[in-house]
N, CA, C and O atoms as a GROMACS GRO file, in nm:
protein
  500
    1UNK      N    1   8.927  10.913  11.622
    1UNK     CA    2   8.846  10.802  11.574
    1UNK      C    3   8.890  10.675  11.644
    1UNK      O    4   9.009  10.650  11.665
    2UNK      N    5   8.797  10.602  11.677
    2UNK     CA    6   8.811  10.474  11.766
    2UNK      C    7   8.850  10.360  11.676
    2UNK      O    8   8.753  10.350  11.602
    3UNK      N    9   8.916  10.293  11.650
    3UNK     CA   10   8.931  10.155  11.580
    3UNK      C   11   8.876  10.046  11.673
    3UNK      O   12   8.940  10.015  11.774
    4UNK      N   13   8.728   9.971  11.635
    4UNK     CA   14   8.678   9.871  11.706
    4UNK      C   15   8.658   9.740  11.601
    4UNK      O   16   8.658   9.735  11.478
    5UNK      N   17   8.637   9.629  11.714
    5UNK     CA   18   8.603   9.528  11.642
    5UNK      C   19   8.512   9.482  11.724
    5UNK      O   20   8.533   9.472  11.844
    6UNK      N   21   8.370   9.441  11.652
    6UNK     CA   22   8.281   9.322  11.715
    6UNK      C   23   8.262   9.216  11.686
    6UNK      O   24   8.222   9.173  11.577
    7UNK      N   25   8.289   9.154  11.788
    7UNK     CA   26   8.328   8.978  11.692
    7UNK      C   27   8.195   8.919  11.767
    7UNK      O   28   8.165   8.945  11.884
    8UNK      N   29   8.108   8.819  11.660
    8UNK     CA   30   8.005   8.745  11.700
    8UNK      C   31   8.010   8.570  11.663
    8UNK      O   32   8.058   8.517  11.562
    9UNK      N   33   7.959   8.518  11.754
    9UNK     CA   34   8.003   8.466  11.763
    9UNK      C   35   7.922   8.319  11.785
    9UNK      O   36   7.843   8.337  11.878
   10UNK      N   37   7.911   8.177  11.732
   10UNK     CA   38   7.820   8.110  11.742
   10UNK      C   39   7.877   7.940  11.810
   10UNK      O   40   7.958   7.866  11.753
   11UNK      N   41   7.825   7.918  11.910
   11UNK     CA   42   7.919   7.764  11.936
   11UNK      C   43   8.073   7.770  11.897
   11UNK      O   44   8.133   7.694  11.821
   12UNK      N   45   8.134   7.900  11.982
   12UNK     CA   46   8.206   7.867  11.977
   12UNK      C   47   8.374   7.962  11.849
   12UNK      O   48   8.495   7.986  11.857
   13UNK      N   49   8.217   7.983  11.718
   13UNK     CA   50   8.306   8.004  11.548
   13UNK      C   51   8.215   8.165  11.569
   13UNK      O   52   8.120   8.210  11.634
   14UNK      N   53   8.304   8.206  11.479
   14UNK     CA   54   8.312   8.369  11.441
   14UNK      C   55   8.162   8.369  11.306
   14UNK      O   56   8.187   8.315  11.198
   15UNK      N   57   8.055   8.416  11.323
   15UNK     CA   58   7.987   8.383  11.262
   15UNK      C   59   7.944   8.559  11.181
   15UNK      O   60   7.877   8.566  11.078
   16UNK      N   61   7.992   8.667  11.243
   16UNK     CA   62   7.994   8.817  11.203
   16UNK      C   63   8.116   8.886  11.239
   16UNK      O   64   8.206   8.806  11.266
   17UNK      N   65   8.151   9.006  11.249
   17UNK     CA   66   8.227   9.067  11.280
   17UNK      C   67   8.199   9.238  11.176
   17UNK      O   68   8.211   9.267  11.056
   18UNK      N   69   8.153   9.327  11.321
   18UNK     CA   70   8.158   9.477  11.252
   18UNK      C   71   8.323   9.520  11.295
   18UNK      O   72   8.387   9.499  11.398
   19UNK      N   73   8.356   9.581  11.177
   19UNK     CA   74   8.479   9.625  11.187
   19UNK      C   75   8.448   9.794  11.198
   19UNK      O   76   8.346   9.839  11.147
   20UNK      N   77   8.528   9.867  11.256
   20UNK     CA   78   8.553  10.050  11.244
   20UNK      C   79   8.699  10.053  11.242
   20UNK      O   80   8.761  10.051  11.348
   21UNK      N   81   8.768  10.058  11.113
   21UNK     CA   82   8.902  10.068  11.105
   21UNK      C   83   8.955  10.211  11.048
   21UNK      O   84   8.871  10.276  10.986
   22UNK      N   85   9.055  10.254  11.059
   22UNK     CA   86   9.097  10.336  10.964
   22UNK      C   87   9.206  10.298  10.845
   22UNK      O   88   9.279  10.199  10.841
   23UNK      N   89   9.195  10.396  10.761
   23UNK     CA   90   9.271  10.326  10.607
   23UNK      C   91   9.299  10.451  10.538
   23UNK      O   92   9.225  10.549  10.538
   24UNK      N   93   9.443  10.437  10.461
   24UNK     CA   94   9.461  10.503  10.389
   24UNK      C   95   9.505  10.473  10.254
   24UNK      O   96   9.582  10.378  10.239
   25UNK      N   97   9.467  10.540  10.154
   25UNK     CA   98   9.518  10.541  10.009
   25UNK      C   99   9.574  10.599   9.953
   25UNK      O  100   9.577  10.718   9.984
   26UNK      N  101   9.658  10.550   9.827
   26UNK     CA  102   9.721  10.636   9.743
   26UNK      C  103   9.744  10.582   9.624
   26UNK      O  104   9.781  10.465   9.608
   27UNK      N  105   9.721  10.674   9.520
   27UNK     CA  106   9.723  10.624   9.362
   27UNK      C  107   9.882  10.615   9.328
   27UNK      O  108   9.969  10.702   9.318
   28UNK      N  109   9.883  10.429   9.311
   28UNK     CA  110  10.021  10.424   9.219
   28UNK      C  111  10.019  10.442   9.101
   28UNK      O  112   9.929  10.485   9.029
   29UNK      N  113  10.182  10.392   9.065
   29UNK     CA  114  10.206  10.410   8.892
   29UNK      C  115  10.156  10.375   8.831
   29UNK      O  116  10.167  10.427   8.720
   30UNK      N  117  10.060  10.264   8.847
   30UNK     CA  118   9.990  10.196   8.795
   30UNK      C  119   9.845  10.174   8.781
   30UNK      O  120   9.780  10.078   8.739
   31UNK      N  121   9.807  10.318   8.838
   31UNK     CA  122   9.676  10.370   8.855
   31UNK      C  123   9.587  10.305   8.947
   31UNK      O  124   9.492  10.370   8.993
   32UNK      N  125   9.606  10.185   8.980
   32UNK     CA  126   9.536  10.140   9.113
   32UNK      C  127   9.592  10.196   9.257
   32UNK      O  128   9.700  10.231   9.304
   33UNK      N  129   9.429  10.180   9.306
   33UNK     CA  130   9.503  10.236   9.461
   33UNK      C  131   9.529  10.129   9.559
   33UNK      O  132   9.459  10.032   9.586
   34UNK      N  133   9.658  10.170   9.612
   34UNK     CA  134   9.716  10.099   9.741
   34UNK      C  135   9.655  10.134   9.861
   34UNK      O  136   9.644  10.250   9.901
   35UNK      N  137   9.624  10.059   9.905
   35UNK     CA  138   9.493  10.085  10.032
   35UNK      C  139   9.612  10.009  10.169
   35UNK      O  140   9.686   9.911  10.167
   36UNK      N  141   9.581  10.109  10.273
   36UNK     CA  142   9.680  10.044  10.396
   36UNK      C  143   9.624  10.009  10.544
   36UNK      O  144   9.674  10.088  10.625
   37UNK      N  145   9.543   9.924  10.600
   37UNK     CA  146   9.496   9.946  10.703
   37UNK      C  147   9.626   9.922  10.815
   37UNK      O  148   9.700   9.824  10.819
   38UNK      N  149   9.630  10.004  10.874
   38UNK     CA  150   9.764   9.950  10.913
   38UNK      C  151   9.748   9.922  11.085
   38UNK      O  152   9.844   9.928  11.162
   39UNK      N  153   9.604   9.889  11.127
   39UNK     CA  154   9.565   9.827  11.270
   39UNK      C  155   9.508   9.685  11.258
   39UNK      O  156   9.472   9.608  11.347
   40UNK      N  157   9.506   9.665  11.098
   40UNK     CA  158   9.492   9.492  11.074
   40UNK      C  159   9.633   9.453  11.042
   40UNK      O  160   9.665   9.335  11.057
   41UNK      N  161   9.728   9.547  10.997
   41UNK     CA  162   9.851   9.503  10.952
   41UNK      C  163   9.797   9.398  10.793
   41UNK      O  164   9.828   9.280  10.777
   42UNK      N  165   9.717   9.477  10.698
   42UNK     CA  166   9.736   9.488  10.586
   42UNK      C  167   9.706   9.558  10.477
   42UNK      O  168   9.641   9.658  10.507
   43UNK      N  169   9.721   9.549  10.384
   43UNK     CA  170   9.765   9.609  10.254
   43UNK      C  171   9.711   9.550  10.103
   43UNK      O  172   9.752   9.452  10.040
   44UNK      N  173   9.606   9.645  10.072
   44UNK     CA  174   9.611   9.578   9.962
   44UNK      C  175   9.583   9.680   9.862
   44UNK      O  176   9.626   9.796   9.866
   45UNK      N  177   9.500   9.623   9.760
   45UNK     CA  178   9.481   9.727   9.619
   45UNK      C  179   9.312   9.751   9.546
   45UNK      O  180   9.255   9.665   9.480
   46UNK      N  181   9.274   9.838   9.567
   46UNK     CA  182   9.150   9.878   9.456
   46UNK      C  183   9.189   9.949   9.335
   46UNK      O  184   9.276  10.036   9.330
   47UNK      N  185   9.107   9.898   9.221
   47UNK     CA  186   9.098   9.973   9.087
   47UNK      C  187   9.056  10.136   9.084
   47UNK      O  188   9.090  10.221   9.002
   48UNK      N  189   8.963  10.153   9.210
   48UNK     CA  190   8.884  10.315   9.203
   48UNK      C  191   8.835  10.284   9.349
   48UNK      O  192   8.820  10.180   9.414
   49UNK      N  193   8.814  10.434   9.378
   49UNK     CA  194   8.776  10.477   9.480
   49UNK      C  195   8.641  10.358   9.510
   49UNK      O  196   8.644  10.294   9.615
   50UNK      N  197   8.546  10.341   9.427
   50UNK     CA  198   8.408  10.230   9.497
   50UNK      C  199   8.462  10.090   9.505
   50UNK      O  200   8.399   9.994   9.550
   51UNK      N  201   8.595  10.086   9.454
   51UNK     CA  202   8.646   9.934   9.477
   51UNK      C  203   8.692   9.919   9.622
   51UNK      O  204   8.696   9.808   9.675
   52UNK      N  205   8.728  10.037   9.690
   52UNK     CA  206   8.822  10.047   9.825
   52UNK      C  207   8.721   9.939   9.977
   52UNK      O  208   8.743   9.848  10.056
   53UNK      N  209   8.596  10.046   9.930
   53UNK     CA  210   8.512   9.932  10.070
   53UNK      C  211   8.548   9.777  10.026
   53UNK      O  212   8.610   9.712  10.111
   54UNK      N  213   8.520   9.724   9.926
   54UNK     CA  214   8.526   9.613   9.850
   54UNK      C  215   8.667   9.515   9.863
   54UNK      O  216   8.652   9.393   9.857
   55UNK      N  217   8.776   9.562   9.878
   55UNK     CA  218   8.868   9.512   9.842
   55UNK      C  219   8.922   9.521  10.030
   55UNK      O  220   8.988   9.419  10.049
   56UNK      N  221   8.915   9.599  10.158
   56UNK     CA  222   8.939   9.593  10.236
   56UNK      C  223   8.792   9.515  10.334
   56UNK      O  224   8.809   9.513  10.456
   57UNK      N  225   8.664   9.460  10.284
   57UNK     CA  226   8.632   9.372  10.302
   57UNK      C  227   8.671   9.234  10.333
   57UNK      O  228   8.674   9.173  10.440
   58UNK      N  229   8.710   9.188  10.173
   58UNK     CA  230   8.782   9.088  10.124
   58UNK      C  231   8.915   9.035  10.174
   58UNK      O  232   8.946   8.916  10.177
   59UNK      N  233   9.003   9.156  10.221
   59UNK     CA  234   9.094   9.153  10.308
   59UNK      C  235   9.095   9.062  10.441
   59UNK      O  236   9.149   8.956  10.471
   60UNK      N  237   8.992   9.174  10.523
   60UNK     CA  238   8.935   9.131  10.620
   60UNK      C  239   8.911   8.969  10.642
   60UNK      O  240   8.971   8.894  10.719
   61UNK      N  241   8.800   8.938  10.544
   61UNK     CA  242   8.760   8.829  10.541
   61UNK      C  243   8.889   8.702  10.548
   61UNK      O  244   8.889   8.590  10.599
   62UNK      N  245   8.992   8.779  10.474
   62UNK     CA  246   9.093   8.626  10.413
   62UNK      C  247   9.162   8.652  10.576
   62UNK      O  248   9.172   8.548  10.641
   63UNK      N  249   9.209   8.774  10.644
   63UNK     CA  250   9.270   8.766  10.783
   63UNK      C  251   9.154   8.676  10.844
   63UNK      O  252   9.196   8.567  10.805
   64UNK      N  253   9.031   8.645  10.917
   64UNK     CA  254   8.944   8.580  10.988
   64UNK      C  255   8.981   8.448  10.961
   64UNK      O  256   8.998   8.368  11.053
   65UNK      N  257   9.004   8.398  10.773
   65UNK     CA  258   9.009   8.248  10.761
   65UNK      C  259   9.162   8.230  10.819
   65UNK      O  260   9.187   8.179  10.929
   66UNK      N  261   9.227   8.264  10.757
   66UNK     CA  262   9.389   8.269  10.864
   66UNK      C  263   9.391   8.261  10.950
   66UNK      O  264   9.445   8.162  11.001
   67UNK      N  265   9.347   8.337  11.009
   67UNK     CA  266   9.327   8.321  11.198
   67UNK      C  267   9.285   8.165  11.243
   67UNK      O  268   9.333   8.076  11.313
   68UNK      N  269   9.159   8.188  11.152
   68UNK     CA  270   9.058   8.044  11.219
   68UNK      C  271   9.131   7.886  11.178
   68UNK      O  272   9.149   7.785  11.247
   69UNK      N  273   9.157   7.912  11.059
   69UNK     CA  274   9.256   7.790  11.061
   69UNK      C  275   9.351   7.750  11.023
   69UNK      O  276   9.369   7.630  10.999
   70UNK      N  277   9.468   7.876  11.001
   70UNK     CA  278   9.607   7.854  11.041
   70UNK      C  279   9.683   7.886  11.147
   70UNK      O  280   9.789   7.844  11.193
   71UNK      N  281   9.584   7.995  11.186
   71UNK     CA  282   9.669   8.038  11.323
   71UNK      C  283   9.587   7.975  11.455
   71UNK      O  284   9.528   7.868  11.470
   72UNK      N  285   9.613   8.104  11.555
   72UNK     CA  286   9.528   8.102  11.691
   72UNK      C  287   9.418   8.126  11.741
   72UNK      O  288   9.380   8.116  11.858
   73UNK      N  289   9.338   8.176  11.602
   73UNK     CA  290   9.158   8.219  11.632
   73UNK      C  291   9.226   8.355  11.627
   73UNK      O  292   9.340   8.396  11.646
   74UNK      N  293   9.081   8.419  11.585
   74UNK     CA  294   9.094   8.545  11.548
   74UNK      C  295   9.116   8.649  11.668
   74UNK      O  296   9.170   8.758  11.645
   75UNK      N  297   9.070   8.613  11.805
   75UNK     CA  298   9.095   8.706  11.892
   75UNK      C  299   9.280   8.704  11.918
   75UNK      O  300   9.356   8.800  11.904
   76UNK      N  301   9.307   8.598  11.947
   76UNK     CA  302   9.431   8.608  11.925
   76UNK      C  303   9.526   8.678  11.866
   76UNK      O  304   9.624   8.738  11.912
   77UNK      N  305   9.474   8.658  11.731
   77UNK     CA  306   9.582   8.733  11.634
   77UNK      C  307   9.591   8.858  11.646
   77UNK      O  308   9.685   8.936  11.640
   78UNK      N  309   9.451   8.872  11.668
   78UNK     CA  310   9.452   9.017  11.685
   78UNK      C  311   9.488   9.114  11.795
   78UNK      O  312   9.522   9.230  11.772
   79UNK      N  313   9.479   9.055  11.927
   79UNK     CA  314   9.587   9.076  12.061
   79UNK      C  315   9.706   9.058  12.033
   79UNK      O  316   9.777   9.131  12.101
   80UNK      N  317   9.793   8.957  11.923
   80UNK     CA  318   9.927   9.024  11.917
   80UNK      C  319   9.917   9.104  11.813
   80UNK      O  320  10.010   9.077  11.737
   81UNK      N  321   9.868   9.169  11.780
   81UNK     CA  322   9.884   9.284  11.694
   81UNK      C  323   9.837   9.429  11.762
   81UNK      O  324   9.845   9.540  11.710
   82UNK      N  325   9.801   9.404  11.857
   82UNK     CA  326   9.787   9.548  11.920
   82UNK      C  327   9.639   9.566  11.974
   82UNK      O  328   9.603   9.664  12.039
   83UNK      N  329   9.561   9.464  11.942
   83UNK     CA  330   9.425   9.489  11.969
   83UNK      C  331   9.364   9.440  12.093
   83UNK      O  332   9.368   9.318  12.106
   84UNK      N  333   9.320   9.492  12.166
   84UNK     CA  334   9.304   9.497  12.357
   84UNK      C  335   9.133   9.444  12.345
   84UNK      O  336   9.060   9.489  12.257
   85UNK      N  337   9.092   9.359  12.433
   85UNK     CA  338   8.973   9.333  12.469
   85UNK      C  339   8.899   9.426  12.536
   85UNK      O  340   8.957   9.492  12.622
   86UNK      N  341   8.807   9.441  12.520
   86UNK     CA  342   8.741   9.576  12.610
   86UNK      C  343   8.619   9.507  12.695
   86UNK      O  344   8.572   9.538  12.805
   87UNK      N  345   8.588   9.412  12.610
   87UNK     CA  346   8.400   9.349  12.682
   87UNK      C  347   8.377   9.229  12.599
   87UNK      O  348   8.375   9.221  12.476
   88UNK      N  349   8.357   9.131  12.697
   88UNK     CA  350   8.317   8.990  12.661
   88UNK      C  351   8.137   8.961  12.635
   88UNK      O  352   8.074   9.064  12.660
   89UNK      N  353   8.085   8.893  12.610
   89UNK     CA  354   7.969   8.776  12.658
   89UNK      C  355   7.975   8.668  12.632
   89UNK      O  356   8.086   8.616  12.622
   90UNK      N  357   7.858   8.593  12.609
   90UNK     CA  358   7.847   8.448  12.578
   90UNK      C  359   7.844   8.418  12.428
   90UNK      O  360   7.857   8.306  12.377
   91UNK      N  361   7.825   8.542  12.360
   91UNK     CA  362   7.832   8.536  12.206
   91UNK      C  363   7.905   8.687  12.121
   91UNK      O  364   7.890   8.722  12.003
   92UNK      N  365   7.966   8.737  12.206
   92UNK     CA  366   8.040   8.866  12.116
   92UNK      C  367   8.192   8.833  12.192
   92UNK      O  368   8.222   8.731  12.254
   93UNK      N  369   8.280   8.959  12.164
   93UNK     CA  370   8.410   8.958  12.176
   93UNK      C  371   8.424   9.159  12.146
   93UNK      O  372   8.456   9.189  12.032
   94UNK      N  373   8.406   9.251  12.224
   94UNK     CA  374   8.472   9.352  12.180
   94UNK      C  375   8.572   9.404  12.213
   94UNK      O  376   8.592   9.430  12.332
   95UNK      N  377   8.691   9.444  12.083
   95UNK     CA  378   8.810   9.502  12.072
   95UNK      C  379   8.801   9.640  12.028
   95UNK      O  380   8.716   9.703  11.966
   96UNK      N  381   8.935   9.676  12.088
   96UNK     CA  382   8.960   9.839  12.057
   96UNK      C  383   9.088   9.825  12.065
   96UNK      O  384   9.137   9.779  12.168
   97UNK      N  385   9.203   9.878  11.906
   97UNK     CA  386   9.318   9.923  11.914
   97UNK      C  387   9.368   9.947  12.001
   97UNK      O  388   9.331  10.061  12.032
   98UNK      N  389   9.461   9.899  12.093
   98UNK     CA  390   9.533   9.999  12.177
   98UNK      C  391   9.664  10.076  12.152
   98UNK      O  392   9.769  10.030  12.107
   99UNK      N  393   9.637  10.199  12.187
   99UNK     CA  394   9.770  10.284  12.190
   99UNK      C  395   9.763  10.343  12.313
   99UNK      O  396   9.660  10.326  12.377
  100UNK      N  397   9.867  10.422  12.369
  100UNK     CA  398   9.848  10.506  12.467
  100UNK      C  399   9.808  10.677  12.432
  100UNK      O  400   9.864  10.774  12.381
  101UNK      N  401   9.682  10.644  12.494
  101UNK     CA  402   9.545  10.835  12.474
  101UNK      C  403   9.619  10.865  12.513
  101UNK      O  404   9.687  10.839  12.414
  102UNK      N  405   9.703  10.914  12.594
  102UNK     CA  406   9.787  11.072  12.637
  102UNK      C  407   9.894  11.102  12.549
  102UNK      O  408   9.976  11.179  12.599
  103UNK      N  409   9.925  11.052  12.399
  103UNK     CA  410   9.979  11.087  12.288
  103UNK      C  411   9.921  11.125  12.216
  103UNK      O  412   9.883  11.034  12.142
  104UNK      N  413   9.871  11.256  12.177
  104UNK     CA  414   9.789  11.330  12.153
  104UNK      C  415   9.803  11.293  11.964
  104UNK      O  416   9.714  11.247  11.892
  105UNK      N  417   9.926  11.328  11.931
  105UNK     CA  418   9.947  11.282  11.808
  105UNK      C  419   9.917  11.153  11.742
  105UNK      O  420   9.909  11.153  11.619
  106UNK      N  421   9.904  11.076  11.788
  106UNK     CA  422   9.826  10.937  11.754
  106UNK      C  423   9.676  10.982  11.700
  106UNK      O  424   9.621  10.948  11.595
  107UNK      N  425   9.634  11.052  11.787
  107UNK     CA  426   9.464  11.059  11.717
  107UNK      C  427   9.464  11.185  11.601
  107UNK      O  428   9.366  11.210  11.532
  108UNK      N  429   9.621  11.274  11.590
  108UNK     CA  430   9.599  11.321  11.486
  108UNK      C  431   9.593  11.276  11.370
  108UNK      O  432   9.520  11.323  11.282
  109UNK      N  433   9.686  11.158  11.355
  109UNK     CA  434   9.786  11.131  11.278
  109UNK      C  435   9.663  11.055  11.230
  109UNK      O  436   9.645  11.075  11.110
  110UNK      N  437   9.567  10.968  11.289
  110UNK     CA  438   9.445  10.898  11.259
  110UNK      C  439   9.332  10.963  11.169
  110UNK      O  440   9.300  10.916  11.060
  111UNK      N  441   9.273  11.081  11.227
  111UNK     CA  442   9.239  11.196  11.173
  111UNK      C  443   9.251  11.187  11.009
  111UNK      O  444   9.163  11.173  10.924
  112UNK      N  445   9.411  11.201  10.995
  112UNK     CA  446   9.392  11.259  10.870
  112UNK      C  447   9.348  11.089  10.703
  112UNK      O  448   9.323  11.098  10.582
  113UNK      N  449   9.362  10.959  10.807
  113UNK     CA  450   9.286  10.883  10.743
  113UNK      C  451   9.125  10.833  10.701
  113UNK      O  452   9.023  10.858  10.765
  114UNK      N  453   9.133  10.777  10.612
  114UNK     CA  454   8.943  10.720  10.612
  114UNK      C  455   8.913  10.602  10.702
  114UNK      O  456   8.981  10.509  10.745
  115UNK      N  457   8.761  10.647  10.718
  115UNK     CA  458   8.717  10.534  10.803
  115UNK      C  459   8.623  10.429  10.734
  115UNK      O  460   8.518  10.474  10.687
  116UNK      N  461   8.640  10.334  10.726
  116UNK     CA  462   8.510  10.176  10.698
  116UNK      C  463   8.463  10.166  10.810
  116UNK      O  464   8.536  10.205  10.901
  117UNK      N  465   8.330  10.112  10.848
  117UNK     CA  466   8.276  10.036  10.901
  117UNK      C  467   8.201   9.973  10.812
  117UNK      O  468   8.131  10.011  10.718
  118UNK      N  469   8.239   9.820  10.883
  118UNK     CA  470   8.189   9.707  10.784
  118UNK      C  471   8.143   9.621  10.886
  118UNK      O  472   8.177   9.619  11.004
  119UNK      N  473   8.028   9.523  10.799
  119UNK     CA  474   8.018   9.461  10.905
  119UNK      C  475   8.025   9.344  10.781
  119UNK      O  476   8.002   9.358  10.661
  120UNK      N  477   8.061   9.238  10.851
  120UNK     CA  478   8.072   9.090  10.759
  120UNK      C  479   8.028   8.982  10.784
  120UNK      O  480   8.058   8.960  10.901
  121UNK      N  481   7.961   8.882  10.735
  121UNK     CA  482   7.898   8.781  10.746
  121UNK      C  483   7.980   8.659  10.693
  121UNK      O  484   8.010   8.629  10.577
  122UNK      N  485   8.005   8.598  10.807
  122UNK     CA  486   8.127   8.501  10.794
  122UNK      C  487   8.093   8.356  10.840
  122UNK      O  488   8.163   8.290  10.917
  123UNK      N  489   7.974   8.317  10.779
  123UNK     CA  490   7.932   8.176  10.810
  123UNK      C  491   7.995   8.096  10.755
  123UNK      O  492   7.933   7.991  10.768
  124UNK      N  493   8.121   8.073  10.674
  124UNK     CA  494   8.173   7.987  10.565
  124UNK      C  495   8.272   7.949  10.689
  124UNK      O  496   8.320   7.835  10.687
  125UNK      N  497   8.314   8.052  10.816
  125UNK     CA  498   8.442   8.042  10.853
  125UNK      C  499   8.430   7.881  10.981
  125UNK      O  500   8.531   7.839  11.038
   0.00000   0.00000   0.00000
């Protein structure tokens, strides 16, 4: 499974972004699930399985405002975190995880997680 990002983009500001991430869960002690994307480098929690799209949305969303205005812009952040440019224009940005393909175990190990694709509407940012 591919981990991509499409970032769109308006004068400049991040105005969408489809995400294809992978994620995994697991029910704590506490009966909510711990949700892990671990190619955004975060972590968070749903009540039930229909909360999971929902809550790694929301995620999403709060990494973009971070980016945009505490950090370095979102392409940035996301190049030091592992995420490689693949294809520019005048209004997108596409990324793809990088690891090295001739480690065969990487795409297993991916495999055995879930996938989102989301796409988000981020005119506030």
């Amino acid at each position: 499974m591919r981990n991509t990002i499409n970032i769109f983009q308006h004068k400049g500001k991040v105005t969408s972004m489809t995400v294809t991430v992978t994620y995994w869960d697991k029910l704590g002690e506490d009966d909510f699930l711990s949700i892990d994307v671990p190619m955004l480098h975060i972590k968070t929690f749903a009540k039930n399985l229909e909360d999971i799209e929902k809550s790694i949305s929301e995620s999403i969303k709060l990494f973009v405002i971070n980016a945009t205005h505490f950090g370095n812009g979102v392409e940035s952040e996301l190049t030091d975190i592992g995420w490689i440019v693949t294809g520019r224009d005048e209004n997108s940005i596409q990324m793809e995880f990088g690891f090295d393909k001739s480690i065969s175990i990487i795409e297993e190990i991916l495999e055995t997680g879930e996938t989102i694709v989301e796409t988000l509407e981020l005119e506030y940012v």
